[in-house]
C-alpha positions in Angstrom: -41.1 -57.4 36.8 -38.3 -59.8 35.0 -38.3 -62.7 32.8 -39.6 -65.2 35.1 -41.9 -63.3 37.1 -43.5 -63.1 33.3 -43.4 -66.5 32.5 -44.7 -67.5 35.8 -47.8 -65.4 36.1 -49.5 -67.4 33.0 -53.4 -67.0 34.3 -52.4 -63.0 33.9 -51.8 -63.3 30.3 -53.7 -60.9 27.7 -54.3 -62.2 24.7 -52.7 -60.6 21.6 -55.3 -58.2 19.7 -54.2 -57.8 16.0 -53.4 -54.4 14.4 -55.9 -52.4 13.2 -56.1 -52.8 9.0 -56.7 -49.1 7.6 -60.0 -48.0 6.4 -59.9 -47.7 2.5 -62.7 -44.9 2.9 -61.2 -43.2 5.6 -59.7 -39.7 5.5 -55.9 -40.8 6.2 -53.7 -43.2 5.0 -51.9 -46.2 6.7 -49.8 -43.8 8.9 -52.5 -41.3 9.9 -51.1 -38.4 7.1 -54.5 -37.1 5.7 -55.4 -38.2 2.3 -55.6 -35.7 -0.6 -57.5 -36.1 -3.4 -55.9 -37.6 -6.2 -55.5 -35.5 -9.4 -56.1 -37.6 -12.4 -53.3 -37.9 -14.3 -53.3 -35.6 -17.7 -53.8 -39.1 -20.1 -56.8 -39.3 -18.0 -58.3 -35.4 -18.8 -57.8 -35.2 -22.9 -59.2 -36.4 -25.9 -58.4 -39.3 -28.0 -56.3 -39.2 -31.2 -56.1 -42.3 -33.9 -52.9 -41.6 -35.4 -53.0 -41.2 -39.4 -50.1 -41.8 -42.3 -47.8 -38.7 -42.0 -48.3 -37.7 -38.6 -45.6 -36.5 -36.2 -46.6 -35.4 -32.7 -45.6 -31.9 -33.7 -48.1 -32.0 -36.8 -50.7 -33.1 -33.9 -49.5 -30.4 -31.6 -50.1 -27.7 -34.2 -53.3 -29.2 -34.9 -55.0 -29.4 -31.8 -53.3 -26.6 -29.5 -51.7 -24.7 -32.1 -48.4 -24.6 -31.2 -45.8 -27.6 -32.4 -44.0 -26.7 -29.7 -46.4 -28.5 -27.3 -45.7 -32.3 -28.6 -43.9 -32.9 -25.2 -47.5 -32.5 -23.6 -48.6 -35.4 -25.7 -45.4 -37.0 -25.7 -45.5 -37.1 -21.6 -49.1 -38.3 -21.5 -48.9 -41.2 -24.2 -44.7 -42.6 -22.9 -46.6 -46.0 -22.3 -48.4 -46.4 -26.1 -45.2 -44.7 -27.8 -42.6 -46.1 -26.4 -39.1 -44.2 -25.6 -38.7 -42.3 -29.1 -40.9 -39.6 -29.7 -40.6 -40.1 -33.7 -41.7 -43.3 -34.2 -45.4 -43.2 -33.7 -47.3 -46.0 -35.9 -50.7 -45.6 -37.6 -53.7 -46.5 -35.6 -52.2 -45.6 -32.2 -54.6 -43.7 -30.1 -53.1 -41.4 -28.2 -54.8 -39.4 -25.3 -54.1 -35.1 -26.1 -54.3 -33.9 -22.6 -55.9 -30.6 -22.2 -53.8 -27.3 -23.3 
């Protein structure tokens, strides 16, 4: 079948059904890969922290895990309240101390 024996067969013509829109609920995703739960992200698991005068992330650290090593853990959770430099955290930020 070419071109015009196409164009000339009009009463045979299908209309076009659209594309099936995914189902939010469903167990895959857009491309038919199965969906996996979603782990909450650790901001989303910890407590919350109101940041006090002579606080460093360390001195929380050591406070609530014990170790001042661990200030990257609530460094990494709170990037978007603090900002790009770890040591300038202000007074009255709340920061979210993911779980140890």
């Amino acid at each position: 079948m070419g071109l015009f024996d196409f164009l000339s067969n009009k009463g045979e013509e299908k209309p076009v059904q659209p594309a099936a829109t995914p189902n939010q609920n469903a167990n895959t995703d857009f491309f038919g890969n199965a969906n996996q739960a979603a782990a909450k992200p650790a901001a989303a698991q910890g407590t919350q922290y109101t940041v006090v005068s002579g606080d460093s992330l360390s001195k929380i650290a050591k406070s609530h895990y014990g170790d001042a090593a661990k200030w990257h853990q609530i460094y990494d959770a709170n990037k978007a309240t603090i900002g790009s430099n770890p040591d300038h955290i202000e007074v009255g930020q709340v920061l979210t101390l993911p779980q140890a």
